[in-house]
C-alpha positions in Angstrom: 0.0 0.0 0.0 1.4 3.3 -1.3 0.6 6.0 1.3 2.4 8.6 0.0 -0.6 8.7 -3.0 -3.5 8.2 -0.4 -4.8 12.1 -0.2 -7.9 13.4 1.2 -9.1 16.9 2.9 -12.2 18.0 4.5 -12.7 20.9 2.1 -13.6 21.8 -2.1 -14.1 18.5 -4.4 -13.1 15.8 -1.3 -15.7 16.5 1.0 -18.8 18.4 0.2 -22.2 19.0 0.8 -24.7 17.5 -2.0 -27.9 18.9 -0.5 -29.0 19.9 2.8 -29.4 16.6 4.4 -25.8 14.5 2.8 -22.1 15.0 2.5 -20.0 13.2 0.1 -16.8 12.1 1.0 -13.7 11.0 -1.9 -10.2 9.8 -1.3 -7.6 9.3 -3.6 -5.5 6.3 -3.8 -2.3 5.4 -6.4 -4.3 3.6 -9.3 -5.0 -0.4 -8.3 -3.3 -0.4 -5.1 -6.3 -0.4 -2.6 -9.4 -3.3 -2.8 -11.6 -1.7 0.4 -12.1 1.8 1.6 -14.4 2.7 4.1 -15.5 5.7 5.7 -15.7 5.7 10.3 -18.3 8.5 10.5 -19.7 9.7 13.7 -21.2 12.5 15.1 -18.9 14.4 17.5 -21.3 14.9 20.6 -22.6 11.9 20.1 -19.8 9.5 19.3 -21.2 6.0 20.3 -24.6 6.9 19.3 -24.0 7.6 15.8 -21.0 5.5 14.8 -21.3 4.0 11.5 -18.9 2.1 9.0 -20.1 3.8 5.3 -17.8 1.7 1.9 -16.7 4.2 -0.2 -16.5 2.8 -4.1 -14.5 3.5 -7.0 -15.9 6.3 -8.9 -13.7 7.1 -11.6 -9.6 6.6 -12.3 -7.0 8.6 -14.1 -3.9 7.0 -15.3 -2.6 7.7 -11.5 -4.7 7.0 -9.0 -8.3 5.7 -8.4 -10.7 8.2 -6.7 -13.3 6.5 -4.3 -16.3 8.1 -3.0 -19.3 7.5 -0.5 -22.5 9.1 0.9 -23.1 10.2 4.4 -26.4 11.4 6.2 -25.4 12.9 9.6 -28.1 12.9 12.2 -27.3 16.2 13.3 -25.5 17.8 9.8 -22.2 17.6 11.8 -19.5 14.5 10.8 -16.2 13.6 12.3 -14.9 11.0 10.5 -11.5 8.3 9.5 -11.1 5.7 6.9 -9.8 2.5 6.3 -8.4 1.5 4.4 -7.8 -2.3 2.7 -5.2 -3.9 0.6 -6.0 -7.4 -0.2 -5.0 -8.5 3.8 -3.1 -5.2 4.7 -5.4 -2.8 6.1 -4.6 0.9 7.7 -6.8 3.2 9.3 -6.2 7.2 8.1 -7.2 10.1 10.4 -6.7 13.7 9.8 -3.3 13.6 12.2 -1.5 10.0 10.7 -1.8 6.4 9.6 -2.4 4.1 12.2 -2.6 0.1 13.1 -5.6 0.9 15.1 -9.3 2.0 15.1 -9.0 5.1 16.0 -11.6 6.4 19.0 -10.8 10.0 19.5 -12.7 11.9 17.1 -11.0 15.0 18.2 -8.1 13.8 15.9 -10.6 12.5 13.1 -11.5 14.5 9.7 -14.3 17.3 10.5 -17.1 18.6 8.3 -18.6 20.7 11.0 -22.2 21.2 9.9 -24.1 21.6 6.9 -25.3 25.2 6.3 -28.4 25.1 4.2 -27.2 28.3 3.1 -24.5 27.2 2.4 -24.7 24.5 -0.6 -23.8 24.3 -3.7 -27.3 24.0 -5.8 -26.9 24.9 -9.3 -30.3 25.0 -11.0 -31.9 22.2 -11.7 -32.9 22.8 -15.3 -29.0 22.5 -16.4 -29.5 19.0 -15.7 -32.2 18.4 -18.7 -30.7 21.2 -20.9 -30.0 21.1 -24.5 -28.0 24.4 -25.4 -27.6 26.3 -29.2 -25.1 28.6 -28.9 -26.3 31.4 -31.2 -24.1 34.4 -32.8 -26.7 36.7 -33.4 -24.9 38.9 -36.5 -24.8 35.7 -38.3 -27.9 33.6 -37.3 -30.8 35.0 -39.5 -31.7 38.5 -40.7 -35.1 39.0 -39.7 -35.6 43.6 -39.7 -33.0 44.2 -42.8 -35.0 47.9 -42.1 -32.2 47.9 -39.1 -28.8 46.7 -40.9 -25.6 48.2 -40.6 -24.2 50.5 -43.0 -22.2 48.6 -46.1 -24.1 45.0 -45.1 -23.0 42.3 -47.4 -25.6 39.7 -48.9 -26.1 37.0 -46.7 -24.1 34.0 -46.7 -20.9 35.7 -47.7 -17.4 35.4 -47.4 -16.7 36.2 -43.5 -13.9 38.8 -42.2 -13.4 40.0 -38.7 -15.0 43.1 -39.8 -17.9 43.1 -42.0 -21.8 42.9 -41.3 -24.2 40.5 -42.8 -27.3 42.0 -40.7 -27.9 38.9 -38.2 -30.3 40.2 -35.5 -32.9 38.7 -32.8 -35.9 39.1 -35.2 -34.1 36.7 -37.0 -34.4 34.1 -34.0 -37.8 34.9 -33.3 -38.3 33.6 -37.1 -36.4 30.2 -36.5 -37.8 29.5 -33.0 -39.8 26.3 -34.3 -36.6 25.2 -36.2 -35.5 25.0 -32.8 -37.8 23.6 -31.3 -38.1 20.9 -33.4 -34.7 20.2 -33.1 -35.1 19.7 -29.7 -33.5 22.7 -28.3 -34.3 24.0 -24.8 -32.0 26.2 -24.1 -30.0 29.2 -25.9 -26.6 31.0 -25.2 -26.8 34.3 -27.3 -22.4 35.7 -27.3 -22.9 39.4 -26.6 -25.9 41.3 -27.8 -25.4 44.9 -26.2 -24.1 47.8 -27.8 -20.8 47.3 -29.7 -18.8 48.6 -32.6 -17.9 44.7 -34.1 -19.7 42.1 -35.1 -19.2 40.1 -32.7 -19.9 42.5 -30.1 -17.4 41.8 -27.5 -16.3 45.0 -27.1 -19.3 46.7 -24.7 -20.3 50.0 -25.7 -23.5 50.4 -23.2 -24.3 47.1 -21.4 -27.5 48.4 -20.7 -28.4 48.8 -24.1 -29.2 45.8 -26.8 -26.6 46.6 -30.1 -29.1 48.9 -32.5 -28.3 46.7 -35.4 -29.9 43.4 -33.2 -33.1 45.3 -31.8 -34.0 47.0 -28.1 -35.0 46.1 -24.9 -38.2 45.2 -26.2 -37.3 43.0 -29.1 -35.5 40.7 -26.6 -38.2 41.5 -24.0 -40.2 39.5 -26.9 -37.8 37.1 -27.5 -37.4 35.6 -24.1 -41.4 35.8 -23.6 -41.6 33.7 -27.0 -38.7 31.6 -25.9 -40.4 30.5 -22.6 -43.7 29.8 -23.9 -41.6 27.0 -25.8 -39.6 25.9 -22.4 -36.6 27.1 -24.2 -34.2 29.3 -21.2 -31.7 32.3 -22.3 -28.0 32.8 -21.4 -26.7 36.2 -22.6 -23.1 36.9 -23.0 -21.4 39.6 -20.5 -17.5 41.3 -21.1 -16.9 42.2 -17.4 -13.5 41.8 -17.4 -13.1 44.6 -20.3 -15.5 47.3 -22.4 -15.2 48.7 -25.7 -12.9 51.9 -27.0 -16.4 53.6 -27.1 -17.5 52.8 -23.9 -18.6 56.1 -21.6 -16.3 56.5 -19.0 -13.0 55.5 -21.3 -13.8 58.2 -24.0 -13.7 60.2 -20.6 -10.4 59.0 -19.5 -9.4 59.7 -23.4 -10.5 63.1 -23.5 -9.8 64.4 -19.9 -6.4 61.9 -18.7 -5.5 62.3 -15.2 -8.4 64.8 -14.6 -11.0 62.0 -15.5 -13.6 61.0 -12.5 -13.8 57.2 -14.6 -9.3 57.5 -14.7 -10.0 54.2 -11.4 -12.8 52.3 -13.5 -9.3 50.9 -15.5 -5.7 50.0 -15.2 -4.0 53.3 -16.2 -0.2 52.6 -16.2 0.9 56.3 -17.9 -1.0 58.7 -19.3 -1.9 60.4 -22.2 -3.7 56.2 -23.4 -1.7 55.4 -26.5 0.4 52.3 -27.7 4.2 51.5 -27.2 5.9 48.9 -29.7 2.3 47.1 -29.4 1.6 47.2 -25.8 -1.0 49.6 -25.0 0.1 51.8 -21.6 -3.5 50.6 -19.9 -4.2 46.8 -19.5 -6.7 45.5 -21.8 -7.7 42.1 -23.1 -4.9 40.4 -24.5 -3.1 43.5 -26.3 -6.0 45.1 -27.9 -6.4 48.7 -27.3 -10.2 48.7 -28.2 -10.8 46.4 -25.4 -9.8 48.4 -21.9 -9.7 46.0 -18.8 -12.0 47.1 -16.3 -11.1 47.8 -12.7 -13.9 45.6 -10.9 -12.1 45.8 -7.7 -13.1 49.7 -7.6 -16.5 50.1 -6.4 -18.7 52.4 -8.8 -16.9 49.9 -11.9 -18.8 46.9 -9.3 -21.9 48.6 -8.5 -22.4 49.3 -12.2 -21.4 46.0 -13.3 -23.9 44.4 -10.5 -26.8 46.6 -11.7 -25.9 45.5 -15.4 -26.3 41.8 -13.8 -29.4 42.4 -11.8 -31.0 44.6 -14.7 -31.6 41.7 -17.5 -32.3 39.2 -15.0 -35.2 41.0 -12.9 -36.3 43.4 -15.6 -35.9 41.6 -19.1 -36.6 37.9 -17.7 -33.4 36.5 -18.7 -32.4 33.1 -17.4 -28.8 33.3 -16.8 -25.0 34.5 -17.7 -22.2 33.3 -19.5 -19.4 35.3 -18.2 -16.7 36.1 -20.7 -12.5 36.0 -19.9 -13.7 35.4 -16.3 -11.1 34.0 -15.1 -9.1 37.5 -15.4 -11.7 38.9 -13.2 -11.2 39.5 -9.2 -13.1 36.4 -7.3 -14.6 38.7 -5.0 -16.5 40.3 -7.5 -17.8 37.3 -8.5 -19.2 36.4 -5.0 -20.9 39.4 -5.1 -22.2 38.7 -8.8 -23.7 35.6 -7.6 -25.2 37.0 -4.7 -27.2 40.1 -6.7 -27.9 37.5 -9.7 -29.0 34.3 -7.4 -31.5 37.1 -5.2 -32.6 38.4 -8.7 -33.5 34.6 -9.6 -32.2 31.9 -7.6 -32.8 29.2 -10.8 -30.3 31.6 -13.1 -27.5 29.1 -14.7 -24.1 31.1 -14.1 -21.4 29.8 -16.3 -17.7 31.5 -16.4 -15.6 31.1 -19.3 -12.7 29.1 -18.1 -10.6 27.3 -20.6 -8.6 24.9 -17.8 -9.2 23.3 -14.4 -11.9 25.4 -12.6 -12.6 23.9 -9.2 -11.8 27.2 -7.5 -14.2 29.0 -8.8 -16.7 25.8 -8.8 -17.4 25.6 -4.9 -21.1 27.2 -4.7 -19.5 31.1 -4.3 -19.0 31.5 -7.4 -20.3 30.0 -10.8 -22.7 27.0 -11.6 -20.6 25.6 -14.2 -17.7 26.7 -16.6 -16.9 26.2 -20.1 -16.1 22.5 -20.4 -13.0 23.1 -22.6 -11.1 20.1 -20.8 -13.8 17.7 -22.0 -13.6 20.0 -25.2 -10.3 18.6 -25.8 -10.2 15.2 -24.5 -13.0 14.7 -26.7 -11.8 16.1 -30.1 -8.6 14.3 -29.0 -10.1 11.0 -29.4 -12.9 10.5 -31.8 -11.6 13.1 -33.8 -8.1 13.9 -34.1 -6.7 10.1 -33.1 -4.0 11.4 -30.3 -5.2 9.6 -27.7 -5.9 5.9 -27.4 -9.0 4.7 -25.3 -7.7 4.6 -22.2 -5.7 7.8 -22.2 -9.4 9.3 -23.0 -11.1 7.6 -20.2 -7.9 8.6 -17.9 -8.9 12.2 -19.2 -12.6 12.4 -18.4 -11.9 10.4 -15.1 -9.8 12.7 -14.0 -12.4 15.6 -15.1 -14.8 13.9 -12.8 -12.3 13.6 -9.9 -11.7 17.1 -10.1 -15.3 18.6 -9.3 -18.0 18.4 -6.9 -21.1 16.1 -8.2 -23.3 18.8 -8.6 -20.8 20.6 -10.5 -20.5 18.0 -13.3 -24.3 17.4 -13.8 -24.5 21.0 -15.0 -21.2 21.4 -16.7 -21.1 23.1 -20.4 -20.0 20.2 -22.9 -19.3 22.0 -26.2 -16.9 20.3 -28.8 -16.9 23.9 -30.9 -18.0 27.5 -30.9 -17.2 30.9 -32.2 -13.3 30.8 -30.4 -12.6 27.2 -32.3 -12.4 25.9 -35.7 -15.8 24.1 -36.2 -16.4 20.3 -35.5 -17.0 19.3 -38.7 -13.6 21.1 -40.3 -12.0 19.2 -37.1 -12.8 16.0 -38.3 -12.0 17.0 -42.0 -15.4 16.2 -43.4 -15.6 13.2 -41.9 -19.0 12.7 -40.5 -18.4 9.4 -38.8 -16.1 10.9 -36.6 -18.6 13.8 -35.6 -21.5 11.7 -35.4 -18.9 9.4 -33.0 -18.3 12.9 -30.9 -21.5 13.9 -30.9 -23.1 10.8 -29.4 -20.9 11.1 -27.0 -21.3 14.8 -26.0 -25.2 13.9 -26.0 -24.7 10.8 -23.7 -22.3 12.0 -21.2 -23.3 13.9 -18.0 -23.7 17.8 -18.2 -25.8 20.0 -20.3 -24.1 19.9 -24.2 -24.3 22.8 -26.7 -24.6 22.9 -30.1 -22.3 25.8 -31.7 -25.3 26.8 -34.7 -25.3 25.2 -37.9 -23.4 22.2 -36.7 -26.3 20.0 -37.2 -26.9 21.1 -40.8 -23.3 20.4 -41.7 -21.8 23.9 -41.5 -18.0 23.9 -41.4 -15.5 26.8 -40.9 -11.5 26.9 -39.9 -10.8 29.1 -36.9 -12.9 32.9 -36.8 -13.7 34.3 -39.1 -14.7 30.9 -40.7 -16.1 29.6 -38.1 -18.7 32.7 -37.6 -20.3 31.9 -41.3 -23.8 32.5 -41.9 -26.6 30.0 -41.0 -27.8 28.4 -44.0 -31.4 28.5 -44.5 -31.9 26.6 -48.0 -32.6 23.1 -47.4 -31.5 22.2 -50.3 -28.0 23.3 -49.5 -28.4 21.6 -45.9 -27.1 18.3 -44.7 -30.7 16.9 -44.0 -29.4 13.5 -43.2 -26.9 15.0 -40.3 -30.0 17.3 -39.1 -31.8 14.1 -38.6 -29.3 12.4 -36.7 -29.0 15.5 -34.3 -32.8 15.5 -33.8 -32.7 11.8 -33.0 -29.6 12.1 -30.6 -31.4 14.7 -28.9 -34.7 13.3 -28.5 -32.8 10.0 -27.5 -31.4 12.5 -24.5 -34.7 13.7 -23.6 -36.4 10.5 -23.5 -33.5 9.0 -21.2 -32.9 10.2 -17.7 -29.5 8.1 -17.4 -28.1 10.1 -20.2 -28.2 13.1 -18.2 -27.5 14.1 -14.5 -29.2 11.2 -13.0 -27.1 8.4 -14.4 -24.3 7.8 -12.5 -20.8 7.3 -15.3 -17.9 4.6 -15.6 -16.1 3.5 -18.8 -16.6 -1.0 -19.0 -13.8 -0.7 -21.9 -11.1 1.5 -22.2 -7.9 -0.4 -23.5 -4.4 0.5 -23.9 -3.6 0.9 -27.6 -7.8 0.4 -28.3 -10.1 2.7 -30.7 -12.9 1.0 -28.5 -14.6 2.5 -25.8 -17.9 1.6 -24.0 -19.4 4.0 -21.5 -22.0 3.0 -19.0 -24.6 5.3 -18.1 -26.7 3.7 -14.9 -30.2 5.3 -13.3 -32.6 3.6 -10.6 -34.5 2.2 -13.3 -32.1 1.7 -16.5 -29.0 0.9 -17.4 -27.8 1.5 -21.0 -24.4 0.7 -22.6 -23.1 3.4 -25.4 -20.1 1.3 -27.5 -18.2 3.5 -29.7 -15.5 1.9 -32.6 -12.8 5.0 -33.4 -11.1 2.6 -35.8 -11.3 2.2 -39.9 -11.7 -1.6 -39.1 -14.7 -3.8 -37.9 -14.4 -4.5 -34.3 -16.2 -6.9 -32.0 -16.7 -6.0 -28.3 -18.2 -8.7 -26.1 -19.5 -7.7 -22.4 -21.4 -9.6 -19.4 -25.2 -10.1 -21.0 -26.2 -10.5 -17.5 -29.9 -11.7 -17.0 -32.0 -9.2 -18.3 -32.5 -8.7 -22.2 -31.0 -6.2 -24.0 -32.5 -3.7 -26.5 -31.0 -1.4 -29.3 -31.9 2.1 -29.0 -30.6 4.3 -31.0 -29.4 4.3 -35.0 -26.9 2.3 -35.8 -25.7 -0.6 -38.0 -24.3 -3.0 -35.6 -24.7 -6.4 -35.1 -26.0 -8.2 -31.9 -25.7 -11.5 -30.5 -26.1 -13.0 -26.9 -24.3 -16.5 -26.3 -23.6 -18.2 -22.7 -23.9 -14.9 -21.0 -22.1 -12.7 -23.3 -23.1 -9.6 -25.3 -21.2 -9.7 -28.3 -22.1 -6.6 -30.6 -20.1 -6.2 -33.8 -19.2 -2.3 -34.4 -18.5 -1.3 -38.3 -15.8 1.3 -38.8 -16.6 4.6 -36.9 -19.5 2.5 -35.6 -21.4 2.8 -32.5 -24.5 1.1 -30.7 -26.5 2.2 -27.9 -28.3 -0.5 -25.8 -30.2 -0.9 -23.0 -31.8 -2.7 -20.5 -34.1 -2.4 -17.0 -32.1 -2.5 -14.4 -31.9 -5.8 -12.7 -31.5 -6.4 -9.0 -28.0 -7.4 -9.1 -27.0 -4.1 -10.6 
């Protein structure tokens, strides 16, 4: 037994609360060293009382360790607790001080979660869970008022720049709401729609004013009313870490230097504002000097900010932000962000825009959920790009899952493209087996997935501008076929709560060296096997039948045999299968 690898504290992703009433405890172990672990829990007023002896079970591995996790329901919210831990005949008991030979039976020296503040838990709203996203760039979705284009608009579908106008607005998405809905959409994440001098509007102008060239207040006042009649939720797009060159208070900096009242509201490192060999003498995103970074720690730049928050929550009847470059911006204003947004409407879904590991930011204070750009990559990685073999890729997501609270993972954002990436279809060269592969996967792996538009319809694109082309409308210049298998793989979501937050996930095949994986995904009342085949050649996978027959449910053109208690299903190249049973009492 290696205890230099055993790791566990009483804090962030190792011991949390779920809900009000259970705490969830993990503990890290170097991969297939340990056969047992246990949990001694107790209250500590009443030791004797409430001692108890809770397994713990292998939730998830990385190509390091094993992670192990159990449930707890203290009698009084309050938990001192110890493991043990087994190795075939060896067996150690862990407290918070050392290892030791014995049951320990001082819980003064045992692992402490000292009560569970209702208050106090993470609860990310439950609607992520069931969510479907479309991530929609307005100024290329659908021009519905041309009577409000930019100046020098180009004819729809047109060769993309970083600069030019194709008059995309949210009339336009009002139009296509049933092609959404048919779709199976139930959710939308609109990138930046205030008042902005580019097209893709990232640049804040007035954040409490919609772009003029997208509509007003009352066009998206229409839109989310229209939007909620069809259960479909809104996530608009906020730039509090920076504005635009035109923005208010930086014109006044411009104009007045030193003497401006706004001169705190940024990072000001000399004055007059100007540009040295290409670094501007402010900070700004990146190094673009039409994007000023915005002093959030000063308090009129936060009270501002928090009204912008509050406002389209409360007044507009939005359901939630995504929070752009938000990993530049000071955590405390985020605390406060999530305290003026959650009293506006505790059921808003707020997402940051992280691009790595985000459990910091991930512990209920915070956000609901970031950008899944790990899973991103993993992902795209595998089924698309061939750099990882099957078990590096379950190592990956393992060690995704390993990383976050529970509740944190059922509403994470799994996206395989958007506007910041080449699109999934150019990834995989054209190769639709390969997205259809990724896809399926996306669509039957926990958290909420998103759809970058026009993905479905077989819209490709190389990294922006390519990837910000405009929808295409004309069937006839659609993929129908690939529209069709979205609509299935998203009504095959819907109908199936172990495809989403209430299935519990564990890879039954992940080989060194394979291009085989098969994903489990396990409710109280259903357990269905997803088999995927990332290789040009046929492949057979055979798994435990069990007792209880087994049914296909999705598309596919495997074949399936049962013989002696074995599943045998034969996967074409870039094949996959989806099967399922009820869940028997043995599982």
């Amino acid at each position: 037994m290696l205890l230099e690898a055993i790791f566990h504290q009483p804090k962030r992703n190792w011991a949390y609360a779920y809900d009000e009433d259970t705490i969830r405890l993990r503990l890290r172990a170097k991969k297939n060293d340990l056969t047992e672990v246990y949990a001694l829990t107790g209250d500590k007023y009443a030791w004797e009382e409430t001692r108890d002896i809770v397994p713990l079970t292998k939730f998830t591995s990385d190509s390091m360790f094993d992670y192990y996790e159990g449930e707890v329901k203290p009698p009084y919210r309050r938990l001192k607790y110890a493991f043990l831990l087994k190795s075939g005949d060896e067996q150690i008991w862990m407290t918070e001080t050392d290892f030791q030979e014995e049951e320990p039976n001082d819980p003064g020296r045992m692992f402490q979660f000292p009560y569970i503040h209702a208050g106090a838990v993470f609860t990310p709203p439950a609607w992520v869970k069931d969510a479907v996203f479309y991530q929609i760039f307005p100024e290329r979705f659908a021009n519905g008022n041309p009577a409000i284009n930019p100046e020098k608009v180009e004819p729809w579908g047109g060769e993309p720049t970083p600069f030019n106008f194709f008059g995309g607005d949210l009339q336009g998405v009002m139009d296509h709401l049933d092609y959404l809905s048919e779709l199976g959409i139930n959710a939308i994440y609109f990138t930046p729609i205030f008042e902005a001098t580019t097209n893709h509007k990232y640049d804040t102008e007035d954040y409490l004013r919609v772009d003029r060239h997208f509509g007003d207040a009352d066009t998206v006042k229409r839109l989310v009313k229209l939007c909620h009649e069809r259960g479909i939720r809104v996530l608009l797009d906020a730039v509090f870490n920076h504005s635009g060159k035109t923005f208010a208070p930086f014109l006044d900096v411009q104009k007045h230097g030193a003497a401006s009242k706004y001169k705190h509201w940024f990072h000001i490192h000399e004055f007059p504002l100007t540009v040295k060999d290409g670094i501007p003498t402010y900070e700004t995103f990146g190094f673009e000097p039409h994007m000023p970074k915005l002093n959030t720690e000063n308090p009129d730049v936060k009270a501002y900010l928090l009204e912008v928050a509050e406002y389209w929550i409360k007044e507009i009847g939005t359901d939630g932000w995504r929070l752009d470059v938000a990993d530049e911006v000071d955590n405390a204003f985020w605390r406060d962000f999530r305290r003026v947004v959650k009293a506006a409407n505790p059921d808003a879904y707020i997402l940051g825009e992280i691009w790595n590991e985000s459990s910091s930011w991930l512990q209920g204070d915070q956000f609901d959920a970031a950008m899944n750009y790990p899973f991103t990559a993993a992902v795209n990685a595998f089924f698309v790009e061939d750099k990882m073999h099957a078990e590096q890729f379950a190592h990956a997501i393992g060690r995704q899952l390993s990383r976050y609270p529970l509740q944190a993972s059922e509403v994470a954002f799994n996206l395989l493209d958007s506007h910041d990436t080449p699109r999934l279809l150019t990834l995989c060269e054209g190769d639709q087996r390969k997205m259809k592969l990724a896809a399926l996967f996306q669509f039957s792996y926990m958290g909420a997935p998103c759809i970058y538009y026009g993905d479905e319809i077989g819209l490709d694109g190389e990294h922006d501008p390519w990837c910000r082309k405009c929808m295409e409308w004309d069937e006839a210049k659609q993929d129908r076929e690939l529209l069709s298998y979205y609509q299935k793989l998203i009504a095959l979501r819907h109908s199936h709560p172990a495809l989403r937050a209430e299935g519990t996930v564990r890879f039954l095949q992940a080989r060194a060296g394979g291009s085989q994986l098969v994903m489990e995904r396990k409710s109280d009342t259903e357990r269905i096997l997803v088999l995927f085949n990332r290789s040009q050649e046929t492949a057979i996978v055979e798994l435990e039948a069990g007792d209880q027959p087994w049914t296909e449910l999705f598309e596919g053109n495997h074949r399936t045999a049962i013989d002696q208690g074995v599943l045998a299903i034969e996967l074409p190249a870039y094949g996959y299968a989806v099967m399922r049973t009820e869940l028997a009492e043995q599982y």
